[in-house]
N, C-alpha and C positions, 0 to 999 in steps of 0.2 A: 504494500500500500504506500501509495505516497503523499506526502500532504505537501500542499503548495499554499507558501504563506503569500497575502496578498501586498503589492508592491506600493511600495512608500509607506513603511510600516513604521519606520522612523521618526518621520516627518507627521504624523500620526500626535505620536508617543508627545514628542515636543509642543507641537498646538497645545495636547489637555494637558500636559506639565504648565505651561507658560497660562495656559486659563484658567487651571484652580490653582496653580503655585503663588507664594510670597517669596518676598526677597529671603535670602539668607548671606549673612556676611561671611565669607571665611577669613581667618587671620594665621598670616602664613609670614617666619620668622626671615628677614632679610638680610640683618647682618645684628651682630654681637657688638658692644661696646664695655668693656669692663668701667666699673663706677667709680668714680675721681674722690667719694667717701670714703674708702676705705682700701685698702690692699690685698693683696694676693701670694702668697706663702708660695717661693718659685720651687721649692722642692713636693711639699704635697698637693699642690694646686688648689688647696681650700684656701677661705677668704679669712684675710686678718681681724672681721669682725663680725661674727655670724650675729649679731643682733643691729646690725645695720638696716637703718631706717629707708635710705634711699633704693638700697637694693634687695631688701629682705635678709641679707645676709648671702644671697646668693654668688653675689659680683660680679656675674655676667647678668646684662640689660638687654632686653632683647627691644629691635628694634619692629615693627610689623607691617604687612602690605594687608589692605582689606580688598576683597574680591567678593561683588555681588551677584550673585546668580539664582535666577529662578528656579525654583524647586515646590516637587511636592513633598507635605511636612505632614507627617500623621504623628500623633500623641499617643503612649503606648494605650493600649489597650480601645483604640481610636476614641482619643481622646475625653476620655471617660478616666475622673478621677474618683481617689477611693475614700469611702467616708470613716472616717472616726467622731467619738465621741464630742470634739472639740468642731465639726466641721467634714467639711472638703478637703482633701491633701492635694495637694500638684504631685504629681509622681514622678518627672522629670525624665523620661526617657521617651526616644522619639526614633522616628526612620525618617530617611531622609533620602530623598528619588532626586537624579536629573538624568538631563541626556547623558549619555557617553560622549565625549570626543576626548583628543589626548591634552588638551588644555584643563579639564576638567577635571579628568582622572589625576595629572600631576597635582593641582589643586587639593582635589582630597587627599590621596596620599599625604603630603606637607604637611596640611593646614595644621597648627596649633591645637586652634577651638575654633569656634561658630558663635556666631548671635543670632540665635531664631526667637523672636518674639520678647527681647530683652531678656531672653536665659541665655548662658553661656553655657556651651556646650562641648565635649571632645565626645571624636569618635573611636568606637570601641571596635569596631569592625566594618570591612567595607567588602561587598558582594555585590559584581558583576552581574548583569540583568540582559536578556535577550536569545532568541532563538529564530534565526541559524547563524545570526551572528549576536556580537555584544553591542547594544541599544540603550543602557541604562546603567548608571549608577547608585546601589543604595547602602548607604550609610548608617549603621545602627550607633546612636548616639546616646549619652548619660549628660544631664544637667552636672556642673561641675557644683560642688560643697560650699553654698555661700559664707563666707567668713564675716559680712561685714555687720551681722546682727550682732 
């Protein structure tokens, strides 16, 4: 048996990506600049002040590129959060769709983290999408641990 997929299947994918998607930002690390706060120990490579304010203590800064692309964003369990006592929780975990092309797939590979919907987000996995060839990229992402409460 043979099955014949129908042509412009692509071109397809992209239209409803690009008509029910939102922006998503990627942030993808450009160059390093170590932090003029504080120094760098040249035999262990760790920082002369791990409670350093300007850099966390880390001593490399990273500099970042932001890249917006259309994407489809589902919230896990399609967007359905889960309730406790206190409420509603945000569950934080999401997938994340675009087209394929190799601008995109480098993008995701790189990126840092994400800004979808003012959560920041890294990806925890990324799985190739398409048949008979690859058509799509999807990104299984976690909301990153808000520190700032």
């Amino acid at each position: 048996m043979s099955i014949n997929f129908p042509s412009g299947t692509p071109a397809i994918i992209d239209e409803i990506i690009n008509a029910d998607g939102r922006d998503v930002e990627f942030f993808v690390t450009t160059s390093l600049s170590g932090c003029s706060d504080c120094g760098i120990n040249p035999i262990t490579q760790e920082p002369l002040n791990p409670f350093c304010t300007t850099c966390s203590g880390l001593y490399w800064i990273p500099t970042y590129s932001g890249y917006v692309k259309t994407c489809h964003v589902t919230w896990k369990d399609a967007d359905n959060m889960q309730w406790s006592t206190g409420g509603k929780l945000y569950v934080g975990d999401a997938k994340v769709k675009m087209i394929y092309s190799q601008e995109n797939y480098i993008i995701a590979t790189t990126a840092d983290y994400l800004l979808i919907d003012d959560h920041k987000m890294t990806i925890n996995k990324i799985t190739l999408l398409g048949v008979p060839s690859v058509n799509r990229i999807l990104m299984h992402v976690e909301e990153e641990e808000n520190t700032d409460e």
